[in-house]
Structures are given as C-alpha cells and as structure tokens.
N, C-alpha and C positions, 0 to 999 in steps of 0.2 A: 504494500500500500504506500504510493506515494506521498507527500505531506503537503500543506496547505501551499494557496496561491491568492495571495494577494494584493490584488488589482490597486494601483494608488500613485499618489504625487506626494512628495516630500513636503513637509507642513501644513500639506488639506486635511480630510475629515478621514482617512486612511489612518494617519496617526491616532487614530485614537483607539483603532486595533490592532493596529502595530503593534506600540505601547504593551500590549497584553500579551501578546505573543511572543514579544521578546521576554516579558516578566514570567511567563510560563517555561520559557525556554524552550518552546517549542519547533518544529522543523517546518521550514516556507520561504517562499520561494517569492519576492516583490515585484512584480510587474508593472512598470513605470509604465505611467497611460500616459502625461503631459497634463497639458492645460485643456482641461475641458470647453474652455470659455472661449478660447480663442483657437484651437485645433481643429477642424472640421476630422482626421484622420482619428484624430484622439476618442472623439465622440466614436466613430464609427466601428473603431476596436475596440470600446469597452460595450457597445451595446449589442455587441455579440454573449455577451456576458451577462449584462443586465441593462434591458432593454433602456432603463430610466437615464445610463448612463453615468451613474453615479459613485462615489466612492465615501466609505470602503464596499468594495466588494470584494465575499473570500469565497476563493472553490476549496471545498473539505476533500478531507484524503480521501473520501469515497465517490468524489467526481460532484458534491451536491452543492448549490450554488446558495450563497447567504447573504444576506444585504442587511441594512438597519443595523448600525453599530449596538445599540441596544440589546437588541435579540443576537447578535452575535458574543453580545458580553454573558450573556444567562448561557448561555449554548455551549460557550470555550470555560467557564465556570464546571456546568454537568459533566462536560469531554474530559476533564482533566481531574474528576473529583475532589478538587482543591477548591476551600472556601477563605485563598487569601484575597482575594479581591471581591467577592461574594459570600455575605451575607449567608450561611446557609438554612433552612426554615427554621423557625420558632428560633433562632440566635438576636441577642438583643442586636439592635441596629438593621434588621431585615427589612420593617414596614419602612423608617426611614427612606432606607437605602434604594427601593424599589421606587417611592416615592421621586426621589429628588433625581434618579438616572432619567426617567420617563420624563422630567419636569425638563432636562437638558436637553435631551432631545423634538420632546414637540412642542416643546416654547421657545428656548435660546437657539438652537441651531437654528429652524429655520428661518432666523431673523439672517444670517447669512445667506443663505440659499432665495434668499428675496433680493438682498441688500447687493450682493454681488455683483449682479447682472438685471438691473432693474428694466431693461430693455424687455427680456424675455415674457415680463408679467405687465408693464406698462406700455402701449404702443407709442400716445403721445412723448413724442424726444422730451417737451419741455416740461411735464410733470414727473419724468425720469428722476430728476436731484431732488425735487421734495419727498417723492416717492421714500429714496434711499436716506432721507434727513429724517425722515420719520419712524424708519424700520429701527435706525439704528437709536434711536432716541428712546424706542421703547423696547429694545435691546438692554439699554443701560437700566430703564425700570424693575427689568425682570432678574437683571443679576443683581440689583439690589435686592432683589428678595431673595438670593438664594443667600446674599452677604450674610444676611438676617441670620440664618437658619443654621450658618456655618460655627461649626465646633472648633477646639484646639486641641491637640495639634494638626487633626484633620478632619475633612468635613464632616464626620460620624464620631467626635471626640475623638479617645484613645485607641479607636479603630480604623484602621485602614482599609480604601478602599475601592474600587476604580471609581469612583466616584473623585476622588484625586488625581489619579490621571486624565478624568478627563478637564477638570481644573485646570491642571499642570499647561498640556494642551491647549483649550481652548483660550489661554488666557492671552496668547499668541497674538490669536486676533482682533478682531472690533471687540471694545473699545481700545483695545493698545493699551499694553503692559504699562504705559504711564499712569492712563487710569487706573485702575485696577490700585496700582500701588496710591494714587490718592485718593479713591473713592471706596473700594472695596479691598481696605488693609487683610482683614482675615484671608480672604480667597488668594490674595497677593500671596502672603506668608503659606499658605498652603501650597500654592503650583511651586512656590521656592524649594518646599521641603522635596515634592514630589521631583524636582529636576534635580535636587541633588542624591536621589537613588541609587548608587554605586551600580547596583542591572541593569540600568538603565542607563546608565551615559552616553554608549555610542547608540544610542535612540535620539537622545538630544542632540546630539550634535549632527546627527546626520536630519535632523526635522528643523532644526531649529539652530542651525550654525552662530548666528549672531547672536543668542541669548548667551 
C-alpha cells in the first residue's frame, strides 16, 4: 500500500494538513499544484482530483480521495489511533474542540476563499474592493471571538491540539501576523508556541520561510 498524496501550494490551506502529517510522521508524497488563482493549468490538474479544485486535497493509501481539512483532521486522528491532536470521546476538551475546529473552518476560512478572488463571486469590477473590505472586516470580528474563547498555553488550556496548528497556520494570513500580535495577543502567543514545535520546523520553514 502506497502512502498519502497531497495535493497543495506552500503556505495555502494545504498546510494545515501538512502540519498533521508531518506531526504524525507519516508517509506522503506533496504534489505542488501552483497558484490556483492565477494558473489556468493548475486548476485543470487539481480538478482531476477534486472537481472544486481546491486544496488540501489528500488521496489515502487506498486510492480514496478526501477534501475538507476538517474531516481530514477527524479521519488522520481515527487512521493513526492517536488522540494527540484529537480530543478522543468523552476526554475533557472534546465538545470544545469539535466546536471551535468547525467554527475555523465555516466561518474564518471562508472569509478567504471570498476575500481572495472577489472577482469570482462579485461581477461588478467596482464593488470588487468593498466586497473584499468587508469580508475581511468581519474576518477580524470572528477571530475576535475565537481570541475570546482562547486558553493558555493553548487554545484548549493545558491541552494541545490541532486546533493550534491551525492557529499556528492561519495566523499567516489576513489579518497579518501584525494584527494578531496587536489585536488578538492570546492567539499570537499560541501560533508562536505552535511554530516553535521542534517536529515541526522544517514545516515552517518550508510554509512559511519569512516567519
């Protein structure tokens, strides 16, 4: 049985399965797709894969194709029967945990996936920059809430959790590691811990060279 293959670009939304993969230690192979945005070729060889075109996208060692960073984190959790990154049932920190993964993904990501390419969802050119002034605006509302809700020394208190990598990660982008360090201190001090990870280094540096 071969081992995993996963579809992705160096500091997108791939990283945040990477991240897990490398902390599993697991066997896989990274399929550089480019720039979705601006590659017409790029599109056209991931959506052999997944139709949406999107990443991460991972093929399992059994040829079965998985999308939704989310459900790939519950999935590589079960695969590995390992509950370091996962919560496992009834362990304290589980409803949290479930809570706040799902909260990252259908509320903050797609504030990206709007914000990016606002051409794709807005036709008029000139409502294109409010469009994106607005995504990102209530972008920053909703990581305030998670600022809220965030523990020490990581987002589940004394428990670690991908819930931290995906902090770690996502802090990358909008609003820009400035904010973060002057709006949302906790979350800041969290992705800090989570990059300095010793398994994870050459994660960081290959995702994230200038942090």
């Amino acid at each position: 049985m071969s081992g995993f293959v996963l579809y992705g670009t160096p500091g997108w939304g791939s990283a945040l399965v990477e991240a897990q993969l490398d902390f599993y230690q697991l066997n896989y192979r990274f399929e550089t797709v480019g720039d979705l945005f601006m590659d017409a070729s790029a599109r056209a060889k991931l959506e052999g894969v997944n139709p949406l075109a999107q990443v991460p996208t991972l093929v399992l060692p059994g040829g079965e194709v998985m999308t939704e960073s989310a459900a790939i984190t519950l999935w590589l959790a079960a695969y590995t029967g390992r509950d370091d990154l996962v919560p496992g049932p009834g362990a304290p920190g589980q409803a949290a945990f479930l809570r706040w993964l799902v909260f990252l993904v259908t509320n903050i990501y797609p504030t990206f996936t709007y914000a990016d390419d606002p051409s794709r969802f807005v036709s008029v050119e000139a409502a294109q920059a409010p469009f994106r002034a607005a995504v990102n605006d209530y972008g920053k509302r909703l990581w305030a809430i998670v600022e809220g809700e965030a523990g020490a020394p990581w987002f589940l208190g004394t428990r670690f959790s991908a819930i931290d990598l995906y902090i770690g990660v996502m802090r990358h982008w909008r609003p820009t590691p400035d904010w973060f360090a002057a709006h949302a201190p906790k979350l800041n001090e969290i992705a800090l811990k989570a990059q300095a990870l010793k398994p994870l280094e050459e994660f960081w540096q290959r995702n994230f060279p200038e942090s």
